[in-house]
VOGU-3710 file (C-alpha; in Angstrom, 3 decimals, decimal comma):
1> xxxxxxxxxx> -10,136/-41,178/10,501  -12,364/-37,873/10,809  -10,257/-36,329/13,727  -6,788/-36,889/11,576  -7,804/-35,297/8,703  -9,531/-32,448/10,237  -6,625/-31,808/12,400  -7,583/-32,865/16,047  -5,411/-34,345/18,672  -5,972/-37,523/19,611
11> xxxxxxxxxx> -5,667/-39,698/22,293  -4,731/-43,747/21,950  -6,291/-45,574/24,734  -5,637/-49,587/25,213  -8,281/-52,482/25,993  -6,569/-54,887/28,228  -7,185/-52,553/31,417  -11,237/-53,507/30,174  -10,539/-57,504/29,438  -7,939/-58,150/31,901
21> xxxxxxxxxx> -7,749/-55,406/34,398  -10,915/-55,017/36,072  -14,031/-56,704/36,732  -17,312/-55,563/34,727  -19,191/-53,317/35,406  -16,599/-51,245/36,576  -14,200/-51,988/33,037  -17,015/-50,355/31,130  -18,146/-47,485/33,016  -14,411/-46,727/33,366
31> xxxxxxxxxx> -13,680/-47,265/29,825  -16,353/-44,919/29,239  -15,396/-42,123/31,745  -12,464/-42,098/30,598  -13,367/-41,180/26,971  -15,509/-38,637/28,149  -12,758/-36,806/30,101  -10,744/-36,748/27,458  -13,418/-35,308/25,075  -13,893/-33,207/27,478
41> xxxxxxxxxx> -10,168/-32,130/27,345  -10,405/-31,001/23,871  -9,496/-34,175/22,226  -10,516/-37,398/20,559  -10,368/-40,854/22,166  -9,111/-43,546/20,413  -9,699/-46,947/21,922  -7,571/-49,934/20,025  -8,851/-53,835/20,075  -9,135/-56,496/17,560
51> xxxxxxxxxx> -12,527/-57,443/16,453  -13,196/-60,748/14,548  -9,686/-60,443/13,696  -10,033/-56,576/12,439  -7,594/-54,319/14,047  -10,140/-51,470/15,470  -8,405/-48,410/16,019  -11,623/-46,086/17,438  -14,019/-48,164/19,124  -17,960/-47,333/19,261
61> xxxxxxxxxx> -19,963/-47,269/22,137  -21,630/-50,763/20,925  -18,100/-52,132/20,761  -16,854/-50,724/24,029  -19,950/-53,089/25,703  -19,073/-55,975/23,339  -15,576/-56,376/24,618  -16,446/-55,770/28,272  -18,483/-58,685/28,384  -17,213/-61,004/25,992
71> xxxxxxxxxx> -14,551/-64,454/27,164  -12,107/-65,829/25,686  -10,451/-62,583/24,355  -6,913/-62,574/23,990  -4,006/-60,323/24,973  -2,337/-59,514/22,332  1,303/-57,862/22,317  3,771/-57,587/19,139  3,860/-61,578/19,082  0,026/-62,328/19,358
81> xxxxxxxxxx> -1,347/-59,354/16,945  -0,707/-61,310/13,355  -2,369/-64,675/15,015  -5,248/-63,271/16,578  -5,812/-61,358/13,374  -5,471/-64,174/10,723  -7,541/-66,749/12,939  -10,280/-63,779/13,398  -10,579/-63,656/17,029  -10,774/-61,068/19,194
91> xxxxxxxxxx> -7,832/-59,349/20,958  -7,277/-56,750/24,097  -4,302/-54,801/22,984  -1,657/-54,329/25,642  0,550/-51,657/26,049  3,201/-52,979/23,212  -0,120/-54,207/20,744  -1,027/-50,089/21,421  1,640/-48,737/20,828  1,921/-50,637/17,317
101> xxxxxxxxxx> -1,404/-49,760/16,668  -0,956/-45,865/17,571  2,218/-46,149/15,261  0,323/-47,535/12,206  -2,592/-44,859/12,668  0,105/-41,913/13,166  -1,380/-41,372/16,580  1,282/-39,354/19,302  0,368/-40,190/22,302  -1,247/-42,817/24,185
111> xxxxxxxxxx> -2,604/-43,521/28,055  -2,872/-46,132/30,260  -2,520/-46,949/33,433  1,091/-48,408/33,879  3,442/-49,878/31,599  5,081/-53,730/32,296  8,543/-54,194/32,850  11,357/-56,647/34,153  9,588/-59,497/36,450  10,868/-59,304/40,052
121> xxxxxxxxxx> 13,697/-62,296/39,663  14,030/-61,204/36,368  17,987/-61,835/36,019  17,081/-65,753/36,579  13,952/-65,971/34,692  14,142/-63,064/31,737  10,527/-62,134/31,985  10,759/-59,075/30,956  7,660/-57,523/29,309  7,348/-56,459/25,648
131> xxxxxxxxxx> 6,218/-52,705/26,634  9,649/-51,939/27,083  11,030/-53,038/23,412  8,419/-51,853/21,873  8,930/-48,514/23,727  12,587/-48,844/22,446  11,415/-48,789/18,596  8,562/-46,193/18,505  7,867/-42,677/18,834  5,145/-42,752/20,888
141> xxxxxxxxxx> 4,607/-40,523/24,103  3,103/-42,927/26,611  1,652/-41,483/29,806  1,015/-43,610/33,072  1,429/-44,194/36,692  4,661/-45,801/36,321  5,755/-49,207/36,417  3,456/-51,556/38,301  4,406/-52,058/41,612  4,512/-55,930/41,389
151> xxxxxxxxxx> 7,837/-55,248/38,935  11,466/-54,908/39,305  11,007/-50,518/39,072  15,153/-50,482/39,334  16,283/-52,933/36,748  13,157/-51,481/34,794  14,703/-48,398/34,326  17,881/-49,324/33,706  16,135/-51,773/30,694  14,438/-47,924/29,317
161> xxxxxxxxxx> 17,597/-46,283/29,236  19,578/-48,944/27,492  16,932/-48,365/24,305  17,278/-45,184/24,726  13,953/-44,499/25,900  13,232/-40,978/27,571  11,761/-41,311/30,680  10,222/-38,292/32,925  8,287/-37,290/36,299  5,843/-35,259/35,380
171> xxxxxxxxxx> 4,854/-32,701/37,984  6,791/-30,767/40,953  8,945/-33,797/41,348  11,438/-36,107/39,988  10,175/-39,449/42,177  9,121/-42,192/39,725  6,147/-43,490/40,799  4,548/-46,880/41,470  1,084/-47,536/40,231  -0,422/-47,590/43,334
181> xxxxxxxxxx> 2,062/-45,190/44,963  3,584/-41,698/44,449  6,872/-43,247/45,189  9,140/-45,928/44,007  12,526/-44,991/45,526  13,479/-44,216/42,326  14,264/-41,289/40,409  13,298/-40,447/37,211  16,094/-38,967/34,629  14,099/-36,139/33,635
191> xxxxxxxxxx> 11,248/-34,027/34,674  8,255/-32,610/32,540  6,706/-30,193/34,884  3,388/-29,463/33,055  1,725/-30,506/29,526  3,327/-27,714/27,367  6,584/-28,890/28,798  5,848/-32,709/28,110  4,671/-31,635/24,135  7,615/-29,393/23,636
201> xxxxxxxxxx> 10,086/-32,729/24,947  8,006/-34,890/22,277  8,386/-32,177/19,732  12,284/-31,914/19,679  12,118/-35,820/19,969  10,860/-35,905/16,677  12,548/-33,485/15,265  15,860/-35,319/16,365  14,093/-38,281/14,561  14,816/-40,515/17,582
211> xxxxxxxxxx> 13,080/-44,007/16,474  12,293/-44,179/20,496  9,428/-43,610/22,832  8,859/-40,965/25,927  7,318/-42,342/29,023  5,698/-39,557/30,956  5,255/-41,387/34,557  2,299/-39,383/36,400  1,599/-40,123/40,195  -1,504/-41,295/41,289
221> xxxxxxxxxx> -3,847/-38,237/42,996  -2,173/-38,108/46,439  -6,067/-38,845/48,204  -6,139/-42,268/46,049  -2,277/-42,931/46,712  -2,100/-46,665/49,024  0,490/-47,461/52,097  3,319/-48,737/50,242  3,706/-51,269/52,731  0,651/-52,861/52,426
231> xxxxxxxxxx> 0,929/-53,192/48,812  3,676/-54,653/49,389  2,666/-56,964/51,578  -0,402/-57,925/49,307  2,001/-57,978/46,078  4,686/-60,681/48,076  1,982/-62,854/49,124  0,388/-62,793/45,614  3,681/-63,585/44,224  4,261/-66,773/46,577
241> xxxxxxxxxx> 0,480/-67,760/45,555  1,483/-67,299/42,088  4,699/-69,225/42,063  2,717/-72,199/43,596  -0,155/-72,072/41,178  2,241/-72,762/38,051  1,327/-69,267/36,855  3,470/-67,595/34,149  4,185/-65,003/31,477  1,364/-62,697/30,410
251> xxxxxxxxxx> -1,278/-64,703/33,127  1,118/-63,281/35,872  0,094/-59,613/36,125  -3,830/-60,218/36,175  -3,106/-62,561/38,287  -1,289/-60,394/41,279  -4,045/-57,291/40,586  -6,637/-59,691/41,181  -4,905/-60,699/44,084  -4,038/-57,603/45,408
261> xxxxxxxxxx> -7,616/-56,027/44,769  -8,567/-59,062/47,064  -6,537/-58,694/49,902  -6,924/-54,707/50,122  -10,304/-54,967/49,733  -10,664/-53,283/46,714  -9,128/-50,449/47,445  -6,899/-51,802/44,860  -9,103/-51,069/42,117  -10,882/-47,654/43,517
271> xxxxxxxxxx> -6,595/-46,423/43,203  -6,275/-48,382/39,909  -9,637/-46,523/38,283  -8,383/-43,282/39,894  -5,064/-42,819/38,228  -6,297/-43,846/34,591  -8,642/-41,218/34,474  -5,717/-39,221/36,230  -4,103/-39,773/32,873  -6,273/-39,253/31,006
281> xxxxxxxxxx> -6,489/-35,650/32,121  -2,748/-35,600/31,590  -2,387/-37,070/28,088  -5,401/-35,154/26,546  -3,589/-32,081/27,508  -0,593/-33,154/26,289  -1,793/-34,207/23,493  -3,685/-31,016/22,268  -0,833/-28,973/23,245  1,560/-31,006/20,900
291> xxxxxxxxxx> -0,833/-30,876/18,539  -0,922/-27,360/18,283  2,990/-27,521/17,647  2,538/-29,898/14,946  -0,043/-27,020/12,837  2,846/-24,263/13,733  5,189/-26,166/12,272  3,244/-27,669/9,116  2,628/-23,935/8,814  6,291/-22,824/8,420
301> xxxxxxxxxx> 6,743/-25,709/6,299  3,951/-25,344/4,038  5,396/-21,290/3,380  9,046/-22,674/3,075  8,505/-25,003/0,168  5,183/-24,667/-0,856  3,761/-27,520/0,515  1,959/-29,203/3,845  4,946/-31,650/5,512  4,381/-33,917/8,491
311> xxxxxxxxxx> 6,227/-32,982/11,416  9,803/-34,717/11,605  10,318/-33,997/8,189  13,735/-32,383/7,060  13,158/-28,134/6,682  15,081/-27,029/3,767  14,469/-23,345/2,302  14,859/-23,646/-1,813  18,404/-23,020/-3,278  19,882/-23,006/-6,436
321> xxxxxxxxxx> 23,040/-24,888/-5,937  25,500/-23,385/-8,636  29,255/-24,098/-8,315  32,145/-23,758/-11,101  33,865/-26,743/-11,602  37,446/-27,908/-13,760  36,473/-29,990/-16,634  38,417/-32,812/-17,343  42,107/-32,571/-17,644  41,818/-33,808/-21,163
331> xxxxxxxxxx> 39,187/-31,214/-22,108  40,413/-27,859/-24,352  36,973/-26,294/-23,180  38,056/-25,035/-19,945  35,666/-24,525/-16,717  31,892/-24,940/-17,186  28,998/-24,267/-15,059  27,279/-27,496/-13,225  24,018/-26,743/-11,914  23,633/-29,480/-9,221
341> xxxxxxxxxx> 20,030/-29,007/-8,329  17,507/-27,410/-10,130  14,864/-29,796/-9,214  13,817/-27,630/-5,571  10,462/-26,407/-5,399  10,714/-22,274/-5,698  8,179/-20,485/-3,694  7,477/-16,700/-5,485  5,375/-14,261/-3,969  4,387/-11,184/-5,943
351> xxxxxxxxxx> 7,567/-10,955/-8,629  11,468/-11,761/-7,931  14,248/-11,215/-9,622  16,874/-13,506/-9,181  20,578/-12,047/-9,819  23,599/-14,701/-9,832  27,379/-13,743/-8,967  29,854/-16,430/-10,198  33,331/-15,920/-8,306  36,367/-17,961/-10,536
361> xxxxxxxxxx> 39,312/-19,052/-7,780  42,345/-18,825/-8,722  43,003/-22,244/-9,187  40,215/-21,999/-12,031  42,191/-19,531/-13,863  43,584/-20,370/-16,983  46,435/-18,543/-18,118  47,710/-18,156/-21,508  50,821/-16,583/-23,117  50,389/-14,600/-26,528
371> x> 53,464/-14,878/-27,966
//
């Protein structure tokens, strides 16, 4: 990919929200707005499907129209990617297919519009969505509205934090939000207050090496935010309608959006297309300002040793270990030098001179009596 090698931030995008989250034309022209705003942000767009059974990672403008208009395409999370792709179909990529996607093309961070979680009724049924295991086992920085509303927010957090997943508010407040709403009654554990803030989290993440993902929850623009009792409303009676209708698993959330568009009207959808290119604002920021982290810090590495190293790479500054050892018990020889690594790449600029101090313990001394 052109952007990775020449250094650009880029931004993972999925392409359910176009098969399976809104009608077309609006899927398309979204799909493409969205791109452009973050282009316009200072980074490159990365849009993720399978094609004919070719994982896409960076989809063209032809391609883009392709999938907005074509049936029969699958959603694929972790379980469906491998069949789609040996039976050469094509595939929307949901959040968990992204983020395995984003992890194979060493992308950082990823939008969309809101991540699944634990089915209400959950305990009794154990729908819980693949977004959040997958989140669990990556390093990606996903940005969204939240958890959608039609989902068990509570018992969804609670699922994050048990993998270890950092979770954070991003803005003036610490209120988790809902998709469709600013608020969830729930908190969020931490706070990112700006872009910079949500990079510099990321960056220590990997530094740590933590093998999980940050969520960065933004609220929906406060003029496109709905009555969080008439979503509500629409989401119970969807759920009932569902229930009756033998509807299940991965059918269930297109389902209840579709439903809910319905019954407010569409204002649904206006909200829904609102706060993904809301994010998209968000995580192009973010994701140039990390970037510009990661070229600081391949910067000090490259000087330290010599050479370019990805970010979340051990930092070592060359050494010479030397240490004096006892040699074997057996052995009339005495102490001897071993030189445990030599093998460190040495970094000279200009000349150095290089002087060595050996210091003998007294437990290395041997003493001898001339009689």
């Amino acid at each position: 990919m052109q952007a990775k090698s020449e250094g650009k931030a880029i931004v993972a995008l999925e392409s359910t929200i176009i098969t399976h989250g809104m009608p077309y034309p609006q899927n398309l022209e979204t799909a493409q707005e969205v791109e452009n705003i973050i282009r316009r942000m200072g980074a490159v767009p990365a849009t993720i499907a399978i094609l004919k059974g070719q994982l896409t990672v960076g989809l063209t403008q032809h391609q883009l129209q392709y999938l907005a208009n074509v049936k029969g395409v699958v959603k694929a999370s972790r379980r469906d990617l491998a069949p789609v792709i040996a039976s050469s179909q094509d595939g929307a990529t949901t959040v968990a297919g992204t983020i395995i996607a984003s992890e194979l093309a060493d992308i950082d961070v990823f939008v969309t519009g809101g991540i699944g979680g634990v089915h209400r009724e959950g305990e009794l049924t154990m729908d819980v969505s693949a977004d959040l295991t997958e989140l669990g086992r990556s390093r990606t920085l996903v940005v969204c509205s939240g958890v959608k509303s039609i989902l068990d927010i509570g018992r969804t957090l609670e699922y994050l934090e048990t993998h270890g997943v950092t979770v954070c508010a991003f803005g003036a407040t610490d209120d988790f939000p809902a998709f469709y709403t600013t608020r969830s009654g729930h908190r969020a554990p931490h706070r990112a207050a700006d872009a910079p803030h949500a990079a510099r989290i990321l960056h220590a993440a990997r530094q740590l090496r933590l093998r999980s993902g940050v969520v960065v929850a933004v609220p929906v623009p406060q003029e496109y935010a709905m009555d969080e009792n008439v979503i509500e409303e629409s989401i119970q009676q969807a759920l009932e309608n569902a229930k009756k209708e033998g509807i299940q698993g991965k059918e269930v959330t297109p389902y209840i959006l579709a439903a809910v568009a319905k019954a407010t009207g569409g204002a649904s959808l206006s909200t829904n297309i609102a706060l993904i290119k809301n994010n998209a604002k968000v995580g192009a920021d973010i994701a140039v300002e990390f970037q510009k982290l990661k070229n600081v810090s391949n910067a000090r590495n490259s000087f330290n040793t010599g050479s370019s190293r990805n970010l979340g790479t051990r930092q070592f500054h060359t050494a010479c270990n030397l240490r004096i050892e006892t040699s074997d018990p057996g052995d009339k020889v005495g102490p001897f030098i071993k030189n445990e690594n030599l093998t460190n790449p040495v970094l000279v600029i200009g000349g150095a001179n290089v002087d060595r101090t050996y210091r003998i313990t007294e437990d290395f001394v041997q003493v001898s009596t001339i009689k």
